[in-house]
C-alpha positions in Angstrom: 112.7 110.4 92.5 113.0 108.9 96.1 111.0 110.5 99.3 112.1 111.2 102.3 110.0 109.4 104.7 111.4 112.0 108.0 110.1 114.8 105.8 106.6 112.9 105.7 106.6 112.7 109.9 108.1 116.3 109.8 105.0 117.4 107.8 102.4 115.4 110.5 104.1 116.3 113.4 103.7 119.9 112.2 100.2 119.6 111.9 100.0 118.0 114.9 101.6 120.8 116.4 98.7 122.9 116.4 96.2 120.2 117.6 95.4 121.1 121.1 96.5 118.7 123.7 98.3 116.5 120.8 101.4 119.1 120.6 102.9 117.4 123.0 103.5 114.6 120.7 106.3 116.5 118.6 107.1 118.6 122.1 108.5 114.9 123.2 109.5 113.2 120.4 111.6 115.6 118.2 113.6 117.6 121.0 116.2 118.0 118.7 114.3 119.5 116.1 114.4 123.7 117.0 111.9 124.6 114.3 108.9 121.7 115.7 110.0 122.3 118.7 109.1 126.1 118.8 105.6 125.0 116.7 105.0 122.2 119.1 105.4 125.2 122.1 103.9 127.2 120.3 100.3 125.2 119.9 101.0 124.4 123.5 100.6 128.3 124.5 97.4 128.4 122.7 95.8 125.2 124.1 96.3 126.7 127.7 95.3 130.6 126.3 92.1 129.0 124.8 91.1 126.7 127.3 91.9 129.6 130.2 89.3 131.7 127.9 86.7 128.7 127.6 87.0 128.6 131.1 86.5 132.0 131.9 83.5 132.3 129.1 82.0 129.2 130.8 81.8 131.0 134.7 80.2 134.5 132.9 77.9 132.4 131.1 75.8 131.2 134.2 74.8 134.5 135.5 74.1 135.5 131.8 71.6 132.7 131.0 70.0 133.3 134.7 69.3 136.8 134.3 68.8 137.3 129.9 66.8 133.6 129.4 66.5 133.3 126.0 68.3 136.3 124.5 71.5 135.2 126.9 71.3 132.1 124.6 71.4 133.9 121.6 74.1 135.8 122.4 76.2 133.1 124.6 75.9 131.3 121.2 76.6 133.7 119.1 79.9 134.3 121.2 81.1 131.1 121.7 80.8 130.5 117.5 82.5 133.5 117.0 85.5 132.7 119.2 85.8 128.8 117.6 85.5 130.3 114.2 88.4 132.7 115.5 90.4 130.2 117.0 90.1 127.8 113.8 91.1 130.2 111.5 94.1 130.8 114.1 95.3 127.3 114.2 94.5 126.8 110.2 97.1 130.1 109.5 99.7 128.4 112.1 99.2 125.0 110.4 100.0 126.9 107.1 102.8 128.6 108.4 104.6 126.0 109.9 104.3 123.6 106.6 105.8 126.6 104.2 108.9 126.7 106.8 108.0 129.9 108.5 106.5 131.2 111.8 103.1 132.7 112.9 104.1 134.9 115.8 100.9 135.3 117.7 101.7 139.1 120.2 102.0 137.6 123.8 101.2 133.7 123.1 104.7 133.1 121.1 106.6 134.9 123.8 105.0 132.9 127.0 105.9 130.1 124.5 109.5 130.4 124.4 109.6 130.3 127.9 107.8 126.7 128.2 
C-alpha cells in the first residue's frame, strides 16, 4: 500500500490551521488549496476574536481586582478558565472537523473569515 506523503502535510497543516498565530503557515504556503485555505482563515478569525477578548477581559480586570481583592481573584480566575476551556474545546471541534473533510462554521467568525 503506498502513502501519500502531501496527504501527511495536508493532515499537519490542518492542524496547524487552528493553532493561533501558526495559521498563517498553511494561509501562505498552500494558496491553491480552497479547503486549507478557508481552515487556515478560518483559525485566523479566531486568533484575532480571542486575543480582542483577552484584551478586553485584561482592561476590566484591573478595576475588578482593585475594588473585589480577593473575591475579584476568584472570579477573574474562574473566568478566564472558563473561556480557555471554551476556546480549547472550540479549536479541538475545528481541528476535528477539518481532518474528517468538513467545516465548523462558527456564527460571525467564519463570515469575517471569508473576507480575509
Amino acid at each position: 500500500m503506498a502513502s501519500n506523503p502531501d496527504l501527511g502535510d495536508r493532515t499537519v497543516l490542518l492542524i496547524l490551521a487552528y493553532f493561533w498565530l501558526l495559521c498563517l503557515i498553511p494561509l501562505f504556503t498552500r494558496r491553491q488549496d480552497a479547503d486549507l485555505q478557508w481552515h487556515a482563515r478560518n483559525g485566523l478569525a479566531l486568533f484575532l476574536a480571542e486575543t480582542a477578548i483577552i484584551l478586553v477581559l485584561g482592561v476590566l480586570a484591573m478595576p475588578l481586582l482593585l475594588v473585589f481583592h480577593g473575591r475579584g481573584f476568584f472570579f477573574l480566575t474562574t473566568l478566564f478558565f472558563l473561556f480557555w476551556a471554551g476556546v480549547l474545546a472550540l479549536h479541538v471541534s475545528c481541528v476535528l472537523q477539518a481532518l474528517q473533510g468538513r467545516r465548523f462554521v462558527v456564527p460571525l467568525l467564519s463570515r469575517l473569515a471569508e473576507r480575509i
